[in-house]
Every structure is written in structure tokens, then in C-alpha cells.
C-alpha positions as CSV (number, residue, x, y, z in Angstrom):
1,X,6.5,-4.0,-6.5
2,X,6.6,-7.7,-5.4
3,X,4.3,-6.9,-2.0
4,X,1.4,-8.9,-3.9
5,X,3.2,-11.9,-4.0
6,X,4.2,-11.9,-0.7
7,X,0.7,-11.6,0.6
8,X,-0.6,-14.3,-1.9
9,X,2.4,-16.4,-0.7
10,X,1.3,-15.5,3.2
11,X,-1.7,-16.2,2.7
12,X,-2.3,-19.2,0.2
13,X,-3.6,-21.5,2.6
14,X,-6.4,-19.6,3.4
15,X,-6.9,-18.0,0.8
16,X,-5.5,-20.5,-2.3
17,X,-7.0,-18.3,-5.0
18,X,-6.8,-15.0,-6.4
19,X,-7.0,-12.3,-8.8
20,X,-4.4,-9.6,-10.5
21,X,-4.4,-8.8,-14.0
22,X,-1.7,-7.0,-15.6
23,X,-1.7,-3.2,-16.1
24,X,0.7,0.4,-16.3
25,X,3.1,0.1,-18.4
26,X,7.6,1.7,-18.6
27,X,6.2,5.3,-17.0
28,X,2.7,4.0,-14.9
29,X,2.3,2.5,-12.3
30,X,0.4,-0.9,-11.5
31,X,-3.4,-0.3,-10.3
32,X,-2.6,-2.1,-7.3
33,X,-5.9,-4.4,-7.8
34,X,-5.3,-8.0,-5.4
35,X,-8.3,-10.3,-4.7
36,X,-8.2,-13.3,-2.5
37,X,-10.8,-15.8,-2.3
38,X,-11.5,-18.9,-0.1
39,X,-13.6,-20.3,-3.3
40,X,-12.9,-20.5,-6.9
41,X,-13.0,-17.8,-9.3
42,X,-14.3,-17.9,-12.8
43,X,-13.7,-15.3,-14.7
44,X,-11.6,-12.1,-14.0
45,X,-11.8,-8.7,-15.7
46,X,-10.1,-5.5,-15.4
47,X,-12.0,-2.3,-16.4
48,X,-9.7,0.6,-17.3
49,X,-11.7,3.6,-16.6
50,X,-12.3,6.2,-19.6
51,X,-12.0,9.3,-17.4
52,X,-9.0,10.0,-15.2
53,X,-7.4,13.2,-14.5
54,X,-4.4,14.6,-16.2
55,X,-1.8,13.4,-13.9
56,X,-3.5,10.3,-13.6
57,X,-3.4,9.8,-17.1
58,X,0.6,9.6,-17.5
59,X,1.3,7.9,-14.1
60,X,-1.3,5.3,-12.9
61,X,-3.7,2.6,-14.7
62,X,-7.0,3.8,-12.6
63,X,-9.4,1.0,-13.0
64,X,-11.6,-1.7,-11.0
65,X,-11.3,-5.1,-10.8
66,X,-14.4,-8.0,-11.8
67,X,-14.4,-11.5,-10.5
68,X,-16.5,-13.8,-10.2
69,X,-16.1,-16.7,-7.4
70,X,-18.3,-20.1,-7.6
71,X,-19.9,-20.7,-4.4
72,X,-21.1,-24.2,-3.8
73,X,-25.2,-23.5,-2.8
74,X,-24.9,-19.5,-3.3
75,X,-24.3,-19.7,-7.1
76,X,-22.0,-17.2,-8.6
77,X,-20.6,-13.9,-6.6
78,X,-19.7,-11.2,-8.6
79,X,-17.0,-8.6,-6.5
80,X,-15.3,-5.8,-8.4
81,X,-12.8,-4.2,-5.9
82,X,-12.8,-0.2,-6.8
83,X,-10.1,2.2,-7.1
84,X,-11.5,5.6,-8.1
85,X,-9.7,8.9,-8.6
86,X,-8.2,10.6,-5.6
87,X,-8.1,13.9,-7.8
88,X,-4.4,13.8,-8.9
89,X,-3.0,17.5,-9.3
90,X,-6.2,18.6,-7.9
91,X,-8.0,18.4,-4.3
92,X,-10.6,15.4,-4.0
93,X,-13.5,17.5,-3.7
94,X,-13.1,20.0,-6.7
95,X,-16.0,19.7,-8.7
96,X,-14.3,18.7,-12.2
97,X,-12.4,15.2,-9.6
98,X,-16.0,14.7,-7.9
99,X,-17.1,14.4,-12.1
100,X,-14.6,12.1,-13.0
101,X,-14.9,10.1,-10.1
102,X,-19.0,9.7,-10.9
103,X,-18.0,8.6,-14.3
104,X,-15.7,6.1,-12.9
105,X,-18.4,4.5,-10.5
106,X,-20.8,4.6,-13.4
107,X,-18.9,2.3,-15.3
108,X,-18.2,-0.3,-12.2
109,X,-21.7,0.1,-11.5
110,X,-22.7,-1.0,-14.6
111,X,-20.5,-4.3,-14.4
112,X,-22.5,-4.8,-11.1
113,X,-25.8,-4.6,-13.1
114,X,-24.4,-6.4,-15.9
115,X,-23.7,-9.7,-13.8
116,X,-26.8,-9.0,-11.8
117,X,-28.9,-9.4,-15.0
118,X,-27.2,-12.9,-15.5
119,X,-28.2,-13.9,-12.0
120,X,-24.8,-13.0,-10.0
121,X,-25.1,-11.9,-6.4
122,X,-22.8,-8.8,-6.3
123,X,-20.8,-7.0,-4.2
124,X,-18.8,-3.7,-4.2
125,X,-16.1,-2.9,-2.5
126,X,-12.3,-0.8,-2.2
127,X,-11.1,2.5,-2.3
128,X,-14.2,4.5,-3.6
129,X,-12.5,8.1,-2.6
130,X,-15.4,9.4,-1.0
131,X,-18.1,8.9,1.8
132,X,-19.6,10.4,4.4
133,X,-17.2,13.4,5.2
134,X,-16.2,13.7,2.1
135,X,-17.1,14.1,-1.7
136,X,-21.0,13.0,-0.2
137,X,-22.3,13.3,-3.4
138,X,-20.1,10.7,-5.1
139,X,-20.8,8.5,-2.2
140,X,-24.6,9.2,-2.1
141,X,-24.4,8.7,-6.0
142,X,-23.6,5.0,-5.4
143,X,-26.7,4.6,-2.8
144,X,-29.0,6.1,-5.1
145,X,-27.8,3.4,-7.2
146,X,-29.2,0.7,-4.9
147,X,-26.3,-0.1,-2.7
148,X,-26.1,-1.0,1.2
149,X,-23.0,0.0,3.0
150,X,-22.3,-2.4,5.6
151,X,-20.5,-0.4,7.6
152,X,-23.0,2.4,7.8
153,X,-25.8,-0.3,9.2
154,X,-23.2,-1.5,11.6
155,X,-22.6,1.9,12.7
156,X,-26.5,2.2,13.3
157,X,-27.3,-1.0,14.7
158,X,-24.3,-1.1,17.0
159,X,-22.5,-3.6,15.4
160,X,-18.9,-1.9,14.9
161,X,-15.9,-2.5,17.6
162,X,-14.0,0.1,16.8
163,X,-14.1,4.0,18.4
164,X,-12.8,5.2,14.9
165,X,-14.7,4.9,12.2
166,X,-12.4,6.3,9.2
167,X,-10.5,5.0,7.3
168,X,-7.6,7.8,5.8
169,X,-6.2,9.3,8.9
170,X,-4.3,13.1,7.7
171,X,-2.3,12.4,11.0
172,X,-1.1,8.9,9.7
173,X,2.7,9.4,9.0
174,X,2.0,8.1,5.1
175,X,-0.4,11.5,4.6
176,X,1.6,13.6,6.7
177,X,3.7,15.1,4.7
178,X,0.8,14.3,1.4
179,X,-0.9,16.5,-1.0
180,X,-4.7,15.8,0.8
181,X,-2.8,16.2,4.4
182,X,-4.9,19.2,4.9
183,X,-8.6,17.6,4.9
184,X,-10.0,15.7,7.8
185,X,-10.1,11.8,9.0
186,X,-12.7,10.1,6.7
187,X,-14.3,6.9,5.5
188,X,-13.1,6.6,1.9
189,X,-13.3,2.9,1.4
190,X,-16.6,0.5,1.7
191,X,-18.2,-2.9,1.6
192,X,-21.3,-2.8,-0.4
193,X,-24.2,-5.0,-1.0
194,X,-27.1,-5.0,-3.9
195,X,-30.1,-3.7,-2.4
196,X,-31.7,-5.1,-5.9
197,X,-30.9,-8.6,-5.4
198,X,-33.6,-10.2,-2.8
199,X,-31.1,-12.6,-2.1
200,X,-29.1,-10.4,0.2
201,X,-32.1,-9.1,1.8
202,X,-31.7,-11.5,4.6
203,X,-27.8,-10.8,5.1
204,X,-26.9,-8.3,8.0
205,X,-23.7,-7.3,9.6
206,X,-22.8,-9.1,13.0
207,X,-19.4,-7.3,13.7
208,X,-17.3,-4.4,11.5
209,X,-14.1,-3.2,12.5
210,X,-10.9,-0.9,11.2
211,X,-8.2,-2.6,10.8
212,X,-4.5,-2.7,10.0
213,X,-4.1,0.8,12.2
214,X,-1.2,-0.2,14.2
215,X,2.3,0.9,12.9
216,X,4.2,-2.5,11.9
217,X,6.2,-1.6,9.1
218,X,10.1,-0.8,9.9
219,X,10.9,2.7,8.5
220,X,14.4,3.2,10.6
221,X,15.7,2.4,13.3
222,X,13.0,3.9,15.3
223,X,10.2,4.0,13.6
224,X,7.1,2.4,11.9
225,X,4.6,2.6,9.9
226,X,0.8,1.4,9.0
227,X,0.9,-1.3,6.2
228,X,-1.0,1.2,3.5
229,X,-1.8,5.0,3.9
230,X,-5.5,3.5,3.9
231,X,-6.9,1.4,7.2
232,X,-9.0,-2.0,6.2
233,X,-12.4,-2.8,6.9
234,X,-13.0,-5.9,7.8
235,X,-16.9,-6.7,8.2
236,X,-18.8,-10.1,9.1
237,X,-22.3,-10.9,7.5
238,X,-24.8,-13.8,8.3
239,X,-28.0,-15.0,6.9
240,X,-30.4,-14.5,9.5
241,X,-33.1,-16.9,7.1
């Protein structure tokens, strides 16, 4: 698909850099991994995950994507934007998916520390497949591991403007007709912080939204549809030192 470059081109003069490194192959598809940035980045990375499921295997590239951006009095922020198992053949929650899926955070949680040991101020964000309505222990998994979620504490602390707070929408018309159609609205993506860096203990959310809800994409005649079966998050932070 040449989506990516539309949305780089779209959006170059706000964002001028970014980050997509090649994967899939003849018979798999791209990971679908974009990041922009307002700052420089430094150093890219894809990590291929070692545990996918079987239909995963032949068709897709599951991985996560590293970067780190250079910003000018912050130092070096390290993002890796995740894209963990959806179960393939099988439902999201069976045991043996919730497994793979643990394995797969393990290893982007690991990058995290990795940079965080060189003195990089991370963050963790995309498509984690699981959260509070679903797969909990996957998504508790990644708390344990000493992560915020910012749109949790905006939840809390009345900071969110929207009435809806998922994210994958059964009803949408892109999980309709969909193998998961049958499981309830949830909050299956995230933006996460390092609760083991004191240097985002001063950071806190001033306003969180879901975006990119409203059906703008020409199917027919007739009808539209959402940009991505997924809504976006969008979610402003501030230093209150």
C-alpha cells in the first residue's frame, strides 16, 4: 500500500521526519509500522517478534518499531510503536494468543529498558491488543512492568473529552463483518510512560481524546468509512516542574 506516503507527504511540514523500515515479503504483508516526529530521529530499529501465531506466521511481519528522536534540552526519547498479536486463526483472549502476546511485549519491553539503561526517556505506545476489557492480564502485565497509561490517569483525573473511551468499536463497519466482531467495544491501543525514569515524574496529562471516529473514507456512492478499523488516541502532556 502507498497510504504511508501519502500521510508523510500530508504531513511533512509538521512533521518533516519519520520512520518505516522495510518488512513482509511476496506472500506477507507490511507491519504497517509509521512514525512521525517534529524532531530528529537517530537511530531506527525494527524488532521482528520470535512468537506469532500460525496464521500470523505465513501472512504478516508482527513486530514493533524503535526510534529514537534528539530533543534539544530533553536529551534522547526512545518510542517503539507496538503491534502485538490479535490472535490470528484464534480469538484474542485464548490462553495460548494471551501467551504469545506476553512474549511479544517482553521483548519491546526489553528495548524500553535497554535504552533506559543508556539514559533514554521512553515511551510506549500502539496497538498492544489488550486493555482494560480485554486480555487484562496482558495489559496488567505491561503495568507490573512499570508503565503509566496516560489515558487511564486522564480518565481518573477528568482530563479526557470524549464520552467513549475505546478504541475497536465491533459496530464499526471495518469489524462488522470481522472474525473478533463478536467481543465488546474496548481500549486496545495506549500511550505509555516509564514510571522508572524520574524524569517523567513531573509529566501529567492535560487533555486525551479518541480520535479519527467519524466515517471520511468514500466506500460507494453512499457510504463511508473510519480511516482504520482502530480509533486514535491523541493525548497532551506538560511538565508541571
Amino acid at each position: 500500500s502507498h497510504d504511508y506516503k501519502y500521510i508523510i507527504n500530508k504531513l511533512k511540514d509538521i512533521y518533516p521526519y519519520n520512520s518505516r523500515e522495510k518488512s513482509g515479503g511476496l506472500l506477507t504483508f507490511h507491519n504497517g509500522l509509521l512514525i512521525l516526529s517534529k524532531y530528529k530521529i537517530l537511530s531506527q530499529k525494527l524488532i521482528r517478534y520470535t512468537h506469532v501465531s500460525n496464521l500470523e506466521s505465513v501472512l504478516a511481519s508482527k513486530s514493533s518499531l524503535l526510534v529514537t528522536i534528539e530533543i534539544e534540552g530533553f536529551g534522547n526519547i526512545s518510542v517503539i510503536n507496538i503491534h502485538t498479536t490479535a490472535g490470528g486463526e484464534l480469538d484474542p483472549e485464548n490462553s495460548y494468543t494471551e501467551s504469545i502476546r506476553e512474549t511479544e511485549l517482553d521483548e519491546s519491553i526489553n528495548e524500553m529498558k535497554r535504552k533506559e539503561s543508556l539514559g533514554h526517556h521512553c515511551i510506549l505506545l500502539g496497538d498492544i491488543n489488550c486493555g482494560p476489557e480485554a486480555s487484562k492480564h496482558n495489559y496488567e502485565y505491561i503495568l507490573n512492568q512499570g508503565f503509566r497509561d496516560l489515558y487511564s490517569e486522564a480518565i481518573i483525573n477528568n482530563k479526557t473529552t470524549s464520552n467513549n473511551h475505546y478504541t475497536w468499536d465491533p459496530q464499526n463497519y471495518l469489524n462488522i463483518s470481522g472474525p473478533h466482531s463478536h467481543t465488546p467495544p474496548q481500549r486496545i491501543d495506549t500511550i505509555m510512560l516509564s514510571k522508572n525514569d524520574l524524569f517523567w515524574n513531573d509529566w501529567v496529562v492535560s487533555n486525551a481524546s479518541i480520535v479519527f471516529t467519524e466515517p471520511v473514507v468514500p466506500i460507494d456512492f453512499k457510504r463511508c468509512c473510519t480511516i482504520s478499523d482502530h480509533y486514535g488516541l491523541l493525548i497532551d502532556i506538560v511538565c508541571n516542574n
